[in-house]
C-alpha positions in Angstrom: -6.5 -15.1 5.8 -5.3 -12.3 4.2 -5.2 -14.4 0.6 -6.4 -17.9 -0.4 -3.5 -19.8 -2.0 -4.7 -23.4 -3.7 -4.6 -26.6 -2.2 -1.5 -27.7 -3.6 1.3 -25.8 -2.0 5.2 -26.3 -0.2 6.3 -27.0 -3.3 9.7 -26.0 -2.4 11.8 -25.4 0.9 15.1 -23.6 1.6 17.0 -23.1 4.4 20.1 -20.9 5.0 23.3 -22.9 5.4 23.8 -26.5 4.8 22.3 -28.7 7.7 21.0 -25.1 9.6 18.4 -25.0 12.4 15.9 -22.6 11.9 14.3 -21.8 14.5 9.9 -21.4 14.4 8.9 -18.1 14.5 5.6 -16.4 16.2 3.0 -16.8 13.7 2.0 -13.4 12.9 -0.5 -12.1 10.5 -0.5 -8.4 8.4 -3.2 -6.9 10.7 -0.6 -8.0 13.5 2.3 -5.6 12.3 0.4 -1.8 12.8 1.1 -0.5 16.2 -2.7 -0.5 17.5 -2.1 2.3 19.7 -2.2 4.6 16.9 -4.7 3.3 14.5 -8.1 4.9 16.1 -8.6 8.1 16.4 -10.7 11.2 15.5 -10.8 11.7 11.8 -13.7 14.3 11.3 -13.1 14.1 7.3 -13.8 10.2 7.6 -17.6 11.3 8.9 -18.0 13.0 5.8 -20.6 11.9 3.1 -19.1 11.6 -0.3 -21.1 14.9 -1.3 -20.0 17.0 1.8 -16.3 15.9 1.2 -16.5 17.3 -2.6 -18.4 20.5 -1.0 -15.9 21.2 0.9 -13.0 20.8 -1.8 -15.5 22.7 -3.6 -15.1 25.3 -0.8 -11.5 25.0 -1.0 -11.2 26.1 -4.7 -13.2 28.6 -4.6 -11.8 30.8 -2.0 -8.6 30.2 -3.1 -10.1 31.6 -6.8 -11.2 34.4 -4.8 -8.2 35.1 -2.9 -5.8 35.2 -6.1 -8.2 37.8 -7.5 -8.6 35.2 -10.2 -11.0 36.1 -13.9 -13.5 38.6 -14.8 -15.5 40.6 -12.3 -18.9 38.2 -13.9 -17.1 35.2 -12.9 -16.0 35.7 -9.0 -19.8 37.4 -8.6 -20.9 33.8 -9.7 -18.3 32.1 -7.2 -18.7 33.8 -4.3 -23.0 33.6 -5.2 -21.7 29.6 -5.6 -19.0 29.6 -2.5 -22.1 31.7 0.1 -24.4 28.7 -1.4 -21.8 26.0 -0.7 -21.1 27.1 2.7 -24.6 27.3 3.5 -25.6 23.8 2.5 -22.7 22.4 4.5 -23.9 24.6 7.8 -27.7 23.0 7.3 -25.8 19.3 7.7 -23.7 20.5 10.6 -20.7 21.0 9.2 -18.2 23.6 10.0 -16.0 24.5 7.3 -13.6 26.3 8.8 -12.8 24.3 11.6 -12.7 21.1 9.4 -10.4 22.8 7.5 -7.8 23.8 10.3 -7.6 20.0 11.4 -6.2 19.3 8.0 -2.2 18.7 9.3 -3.9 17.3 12.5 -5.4 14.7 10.3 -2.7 14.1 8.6 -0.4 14.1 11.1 -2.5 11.1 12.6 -2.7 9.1 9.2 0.6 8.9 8.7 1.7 7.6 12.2 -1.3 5.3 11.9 -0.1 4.1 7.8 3.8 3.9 9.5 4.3 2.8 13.1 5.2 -0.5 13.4 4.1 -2.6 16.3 6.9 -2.9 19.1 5.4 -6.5 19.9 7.4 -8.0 17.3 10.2 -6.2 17.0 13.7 -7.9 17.4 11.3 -11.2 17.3 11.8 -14.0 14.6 7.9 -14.4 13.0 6.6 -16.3 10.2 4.8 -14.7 7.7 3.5 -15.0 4.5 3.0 -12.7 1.6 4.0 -11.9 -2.1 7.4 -11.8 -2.6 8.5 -9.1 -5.4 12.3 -9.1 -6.3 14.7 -6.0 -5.4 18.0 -4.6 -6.1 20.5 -6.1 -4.1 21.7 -3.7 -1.3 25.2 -1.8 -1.1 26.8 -4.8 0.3 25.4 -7.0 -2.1 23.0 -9.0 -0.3 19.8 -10.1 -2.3 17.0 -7.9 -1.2 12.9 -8.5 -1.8 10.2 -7.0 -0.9 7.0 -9.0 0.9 3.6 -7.0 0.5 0.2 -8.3 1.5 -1.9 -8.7 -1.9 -0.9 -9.6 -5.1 -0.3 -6.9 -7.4 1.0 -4.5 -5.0 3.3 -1.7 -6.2 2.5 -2.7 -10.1 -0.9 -2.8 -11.2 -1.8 -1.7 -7.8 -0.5 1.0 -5.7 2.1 0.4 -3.2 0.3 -0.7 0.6 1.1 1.8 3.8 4.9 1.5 4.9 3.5 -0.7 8.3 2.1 -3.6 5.5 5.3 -3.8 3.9 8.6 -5.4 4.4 11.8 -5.3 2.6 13.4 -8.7 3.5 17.0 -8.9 3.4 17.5 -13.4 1.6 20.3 -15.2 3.3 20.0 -18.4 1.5 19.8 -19.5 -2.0 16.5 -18.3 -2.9 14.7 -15.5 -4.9 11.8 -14.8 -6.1 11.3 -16.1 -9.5 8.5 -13.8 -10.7 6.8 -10.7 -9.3 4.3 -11.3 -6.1 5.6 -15.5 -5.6 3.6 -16.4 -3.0 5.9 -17.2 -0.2 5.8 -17.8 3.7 9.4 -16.4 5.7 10.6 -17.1 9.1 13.1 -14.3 10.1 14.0 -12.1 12.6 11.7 -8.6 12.1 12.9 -5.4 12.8 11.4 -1.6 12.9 13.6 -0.5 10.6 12.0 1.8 8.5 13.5 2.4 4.5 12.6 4.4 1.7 14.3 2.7 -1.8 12.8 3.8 -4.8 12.5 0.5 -8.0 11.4 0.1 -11.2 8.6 -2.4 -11.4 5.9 -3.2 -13.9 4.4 0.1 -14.4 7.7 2.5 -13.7 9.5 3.7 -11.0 8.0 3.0 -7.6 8.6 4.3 -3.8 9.2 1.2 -2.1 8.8 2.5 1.8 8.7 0.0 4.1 8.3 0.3 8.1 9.9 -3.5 8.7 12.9 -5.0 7.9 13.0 -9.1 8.2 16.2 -11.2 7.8 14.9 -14.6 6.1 15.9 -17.8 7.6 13.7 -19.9 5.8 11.3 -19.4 2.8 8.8 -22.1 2.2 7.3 -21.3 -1.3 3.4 -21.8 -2.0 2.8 -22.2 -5.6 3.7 -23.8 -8.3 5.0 -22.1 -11.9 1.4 -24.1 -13.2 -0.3 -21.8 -10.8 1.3 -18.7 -12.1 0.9 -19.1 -15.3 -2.2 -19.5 -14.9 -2.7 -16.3 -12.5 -0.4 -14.5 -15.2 -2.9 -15.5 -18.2 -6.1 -14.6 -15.7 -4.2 -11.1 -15.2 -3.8 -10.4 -18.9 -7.2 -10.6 -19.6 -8.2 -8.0 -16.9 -5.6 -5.8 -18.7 -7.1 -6.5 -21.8 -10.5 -6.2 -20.9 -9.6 -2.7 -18.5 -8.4 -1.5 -22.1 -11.3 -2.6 -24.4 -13.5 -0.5 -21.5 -11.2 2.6 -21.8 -11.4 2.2 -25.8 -14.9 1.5 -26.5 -14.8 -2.3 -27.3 -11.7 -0.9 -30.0 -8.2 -2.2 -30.2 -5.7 0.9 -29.8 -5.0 1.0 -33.1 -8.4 1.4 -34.9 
């Protein structure tokens, strides 16, 4: 499982509509919702070493320095002695510069698909899921929107996951999330649907792109407000802590 939640969960349960009957959905998992008919192929930078890829940005710089006709005659003698040295290093381990470099967009082009293509299995199915709930805007017609994400943290203190691992949900029923990332489990109808709202969150504004759309039926939550405040308290010290490291051991103000 994707997270480990404790023991003591289904705290609460909603439904929509008084005396509704929700139907149970495919149980699906986040590894489920990437169309898998995109997600391998040849990625030539992902065979890289960690010291061939900086050589190569290396490589990158450099000619473009050299191109723009950039500084003093001294310096582009010493980056083009640097760039012929480069280059030559990267042909010992087999690497080809310039064709690595004119797969770029190819690359690219296959990362996306593989970050945004949903998986046509569940489409138009209802599924239950669960995730971290993290509350939205309501949309233009007023419905109470949230987002589900796959790890706590997402899209605050961490950045936001590809488009395919998130999912705005569109709440039918008298629930919303109470705090940012409430562990929650939906049953819904999912869609391909793909959005792009932006939000303000912890940290600031935030693209909130999403491949899925899900209409809840039923939200079962799975933790307590104990649990979170405990999370919440277990957060602040890695804040504090991330800080002290950034500041020596100082407070900000010393």
């Amino acid at each position: 499982m994707f997270f480990r939640i404790k023991a003591v969960v289904l705290t609460c349960f909603f439904c929509v509509g008084a005396g509704s009957v929700v139907c149970a959905g495919i149980s699906v998992d986040w590894v489920d919702l990437p169309d898998p008919t995109v997600q391998i192929f040849e990625d030539p930078y992902r065979d890289l070493t960690p010291e061939q890829f900086d050589d190569v940005l290396l490589v990158v710089r450099l000619r473009g320095r050299l191109q723009q006709n950039a500084g003093s005659e001294e310096e582009r003698l010493r980056w083009q002695e640097l760039l012929t040295e480069t280059e030559d290093v990267l042909a010992d381990d087999g690497v080809n510069v310039d064709w690595l470099l004119s797969q770029r967009e190819v690359v690219k082009e296959r990362r996306e698909k593989a970050a945004t293509a949903g998986n046509p299995l569940y489409d138009g199915r209802t599924v239950t899921l669960a995730g971290f709930a993290i509350p939205a805007p309501p949309d233009a017609s007023g419905k109470a929107i949230a987002y589900l994400v796959p790890e706590r943290g997402m899209c605050s203190h961490m950045p936001p996951p590809p488009p395919n691992q998130m999912i705005r949900v569109q709440l039918n029923g008298d629930w919303t999330p109470a705090y940012f990332h409430e562990p929650v489990r939906l049953t819904g109808k999912l869609e391909i649907a793909p959005s792009n709202h932006q939000m303000v969150v912890v940290d600031g504004l935030m693209p909130m792109q999403a491949t899925f759309q899900l209409e809840a039926a039923k939200v079962e939550t799975l933790e307590s407000r104990e649990d979170q405040l405990e999370w919440s308290e277990s957060a602040a010290k890695k804040l504090r802590a991330a800080g002290a490291r950034k500041t020596g051991g100082r407070q900000a103000s010393e």
